[in-house]
C-alpha positions in Angstrom: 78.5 74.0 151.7 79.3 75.8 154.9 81.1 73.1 157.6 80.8 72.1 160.5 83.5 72.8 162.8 82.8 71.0 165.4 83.3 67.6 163.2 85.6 69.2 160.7 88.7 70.7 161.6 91.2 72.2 159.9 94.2 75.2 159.7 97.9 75.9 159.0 100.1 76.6 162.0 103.4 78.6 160.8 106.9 77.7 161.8 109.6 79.0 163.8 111.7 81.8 162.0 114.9 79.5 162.0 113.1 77.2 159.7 111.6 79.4 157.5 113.8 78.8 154.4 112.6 74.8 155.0 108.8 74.8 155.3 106.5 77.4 154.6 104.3 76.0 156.7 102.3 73.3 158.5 98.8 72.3 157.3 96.5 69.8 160.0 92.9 68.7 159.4 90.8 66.0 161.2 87.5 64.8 160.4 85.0 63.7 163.6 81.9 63.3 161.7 80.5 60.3 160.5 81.1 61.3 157.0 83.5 61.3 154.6 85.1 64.7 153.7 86.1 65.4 150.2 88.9 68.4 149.6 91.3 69.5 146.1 94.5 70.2 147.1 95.2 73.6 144.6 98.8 73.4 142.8 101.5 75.3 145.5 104.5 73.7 143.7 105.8 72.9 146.4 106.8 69.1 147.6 104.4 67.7 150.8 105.4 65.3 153.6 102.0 63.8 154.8 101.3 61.9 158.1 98.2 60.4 158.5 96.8 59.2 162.0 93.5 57.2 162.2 91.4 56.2 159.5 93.3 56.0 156.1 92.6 58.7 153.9 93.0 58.7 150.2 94.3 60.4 147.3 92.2 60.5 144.4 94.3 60.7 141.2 93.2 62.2 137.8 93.0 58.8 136.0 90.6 58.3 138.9 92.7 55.7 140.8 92.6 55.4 144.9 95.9 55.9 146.7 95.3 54.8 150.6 97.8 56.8 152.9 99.3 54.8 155.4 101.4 56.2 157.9 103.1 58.8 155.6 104.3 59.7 152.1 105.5 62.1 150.2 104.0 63.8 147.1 105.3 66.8 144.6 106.2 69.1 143.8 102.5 70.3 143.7 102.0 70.9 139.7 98.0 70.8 139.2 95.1 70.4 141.5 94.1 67.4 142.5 91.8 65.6 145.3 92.0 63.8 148.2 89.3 62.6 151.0 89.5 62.1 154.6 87.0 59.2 156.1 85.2 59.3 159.7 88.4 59.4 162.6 90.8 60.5 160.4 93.7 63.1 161.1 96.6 64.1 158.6 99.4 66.6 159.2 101.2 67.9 156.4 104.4 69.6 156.3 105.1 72.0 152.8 108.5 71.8 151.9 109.7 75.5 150.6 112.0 76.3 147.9 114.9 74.0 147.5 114.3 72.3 151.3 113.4 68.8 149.9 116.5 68.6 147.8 118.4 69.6 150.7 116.5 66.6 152.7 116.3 64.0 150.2 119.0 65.1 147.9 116.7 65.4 145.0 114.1 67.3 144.4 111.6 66.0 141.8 112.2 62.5 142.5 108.1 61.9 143.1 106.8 64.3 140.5 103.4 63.9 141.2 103.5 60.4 142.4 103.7 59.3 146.2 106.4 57.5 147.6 107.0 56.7 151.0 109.7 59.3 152.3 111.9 55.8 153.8 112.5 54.7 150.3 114.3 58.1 149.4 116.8 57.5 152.7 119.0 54.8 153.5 117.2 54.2 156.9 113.6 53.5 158.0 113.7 56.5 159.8 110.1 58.0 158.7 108.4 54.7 159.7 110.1 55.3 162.9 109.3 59.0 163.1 105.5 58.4 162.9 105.3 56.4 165.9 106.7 58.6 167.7 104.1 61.6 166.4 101.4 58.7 167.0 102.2 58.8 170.9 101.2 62.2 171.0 97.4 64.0 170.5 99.3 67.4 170.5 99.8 69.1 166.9 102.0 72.1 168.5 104.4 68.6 170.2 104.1 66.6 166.8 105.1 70.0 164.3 108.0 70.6 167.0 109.1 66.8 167.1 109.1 66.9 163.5 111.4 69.9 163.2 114.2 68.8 165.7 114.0 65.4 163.7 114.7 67.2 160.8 118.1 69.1 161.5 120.9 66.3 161.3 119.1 65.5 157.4 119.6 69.2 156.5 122.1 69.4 154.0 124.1 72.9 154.0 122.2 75.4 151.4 123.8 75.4 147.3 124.4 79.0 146.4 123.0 79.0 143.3 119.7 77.6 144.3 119.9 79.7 147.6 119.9 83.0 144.9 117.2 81.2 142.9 114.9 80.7 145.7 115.3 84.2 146.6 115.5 86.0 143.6 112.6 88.6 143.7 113.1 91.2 141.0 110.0 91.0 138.5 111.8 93.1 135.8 114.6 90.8 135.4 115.2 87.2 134.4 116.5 85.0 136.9 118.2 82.4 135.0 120.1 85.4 133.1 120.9 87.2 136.2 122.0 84.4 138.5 124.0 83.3 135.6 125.5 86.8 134.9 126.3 86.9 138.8 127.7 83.4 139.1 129.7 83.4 135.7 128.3 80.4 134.8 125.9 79.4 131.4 122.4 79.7 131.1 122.5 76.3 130.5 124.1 75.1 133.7 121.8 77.3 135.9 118.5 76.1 134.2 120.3 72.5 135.3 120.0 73.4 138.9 116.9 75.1 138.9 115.7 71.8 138.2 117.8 70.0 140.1 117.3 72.2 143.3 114.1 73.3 142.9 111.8 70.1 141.0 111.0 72.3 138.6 112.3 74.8 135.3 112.3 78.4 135.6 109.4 78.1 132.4 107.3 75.9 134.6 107.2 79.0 137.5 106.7 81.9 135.7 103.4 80.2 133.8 102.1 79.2 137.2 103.2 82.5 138.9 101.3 84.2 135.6 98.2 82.0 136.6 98.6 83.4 140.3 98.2 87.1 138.9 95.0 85.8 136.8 93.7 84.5 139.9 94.5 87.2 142.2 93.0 89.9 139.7 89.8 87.9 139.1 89.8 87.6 142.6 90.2 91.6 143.5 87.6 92.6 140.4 85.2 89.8 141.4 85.0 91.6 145.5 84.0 94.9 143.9 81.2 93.3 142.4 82.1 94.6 138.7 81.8 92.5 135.9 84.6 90.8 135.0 86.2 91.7 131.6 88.1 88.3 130.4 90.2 90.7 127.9 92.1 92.5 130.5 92.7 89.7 132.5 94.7 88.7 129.6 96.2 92.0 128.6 97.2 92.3 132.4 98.7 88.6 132.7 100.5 88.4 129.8 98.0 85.6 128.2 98.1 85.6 124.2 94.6 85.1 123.7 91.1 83.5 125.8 92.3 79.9 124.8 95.6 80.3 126.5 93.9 81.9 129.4 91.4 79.0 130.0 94.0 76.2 129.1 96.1 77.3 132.0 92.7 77.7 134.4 92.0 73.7 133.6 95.6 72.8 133.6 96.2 74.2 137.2 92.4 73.6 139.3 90.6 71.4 136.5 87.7 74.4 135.9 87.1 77.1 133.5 87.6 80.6 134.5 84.0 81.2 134.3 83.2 78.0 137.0 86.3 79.3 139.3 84.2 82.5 139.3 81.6 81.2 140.1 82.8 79.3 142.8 85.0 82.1 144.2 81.4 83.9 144.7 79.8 80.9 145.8 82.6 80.9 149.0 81.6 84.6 149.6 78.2 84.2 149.7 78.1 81.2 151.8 81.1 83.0 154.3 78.4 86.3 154.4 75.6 84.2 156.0 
């Protein structure tokens, strides 16, 4: 279904470089229309701060229970798809914490998994509450994403080295935990601890979602040359054992097959070409 802009707006707007290592980025959408708009949230594994102006929007859980957003809450880190729907008038902004930013915040970084909280009960303060009337004053996203970021700096906590190297640690023939570890003359052990602890989630839980990534971003580059998809190098290629493993991760992560996520990738082209 192709969308109307004029009633359905939505888009990321990208930080200043000094915060880079905090969010990734900012994600705003507003509904207008008279209808209510449905949207899945794909896993990012990354935690979420969302304020919502307006009408209440929901979450929709997978036991299939309603979660109204009030003012704000937070939600992560981001593990598996799941769906949320925005009613006639109203507005959410969304800020996507990166890498080991919420820990640094909150001073834990898993303490939601997958369940919302509202971000006041994680502080000794109301502060939040008092935070989203202030972004309620104002119609103007660029004002609200820069109010939000001064209001952050005094919560900053200064960066853990060992989750700093985590975070950044980009060599794909080498395994992190073994390197950091080797590098910081510490145990295995100790440095799957604050991957954890730093991060919201194991160094085991990444690499099967960054695995599902490469799946996704090969099906996606085969599928745009219009050649038929061969399910057995997509496995080869990712590192999958076998087609079970393959689909098991496909309806872990987005809740579809990877024939149905095909299906809809071409559904989106199709629909973008006209």
């Amino acid at each position: 279904m192709i969308e109307n802009k004029d009633t359905y707006t939505n888009f990321r707007i990208a930080v200043p470089t000094e915060y880079e290592d905090v969010f990734s980025h900012f994600y705003y959408a507003e509904n207008i229309s008279s209808d209510t708009v449905f949207k899945t949230l794909l896993p990012s594994f990354q935690t979420i701060l969302i304020f919502n102006f307006g009408a209440k929007s929901i979450l929709h859980s997978k036991n299939n229970t309603e979660i109204i957003i009030d003012k704000c809450l937070v939600l992560g880190p981001i593990k598996q798809a799941f769906d949320y729907s925005l009613p006639p008038n109203s507005q959410i902004l969304v800020a996507n914490f990166k890498d080991d930013a919420f820990y640094r915040f909150f001073g834990n970084a898993s303490v939601a998994e997958h369940l919302p909280i509202n971000p006041d009960d994680l502080l000794d303060e109301n502060c939040f509450t008092a935070l989203w009337t202030e972004l309620n004053k104002s119609n103007d996203i660029n004002h609200r994403v820069d109010y939000i970021l001064e209001f952050c700096k005094p919560y900053l906590k200064h960066r853990n080295i060992i989750a700093e190297k985590l975070a950044n640690f980009n060599d794909a023939n080498l395994n992190p935990i073994k390197s950091v570890a080797s590098q910081q003359n510490q145990t295995e052990r100790n440095i799957q601890l604050n991957h954890k602890k730093h991060l919201g989630y194991s160094s085991k839980e990444i690499n099967r979602y960054q695995r599902f990534l490469k799946a996704i971003k090969l099906i996606q580059d085969i599928a745009s040359t219009s050649t038929k998809i061969d399910w057995f190098e997509i496995i080869n290629k990712c590192g999958y054992y076998d087609q079970s493993q393959l689909i098991h991760d496909f309806k872990y992560y987005i809740k579809m097959s990877p024939t149905k996520y095909l299906k809809f990738q071409q559904e989106i082209c199709i629909a973008n070409a006209e």
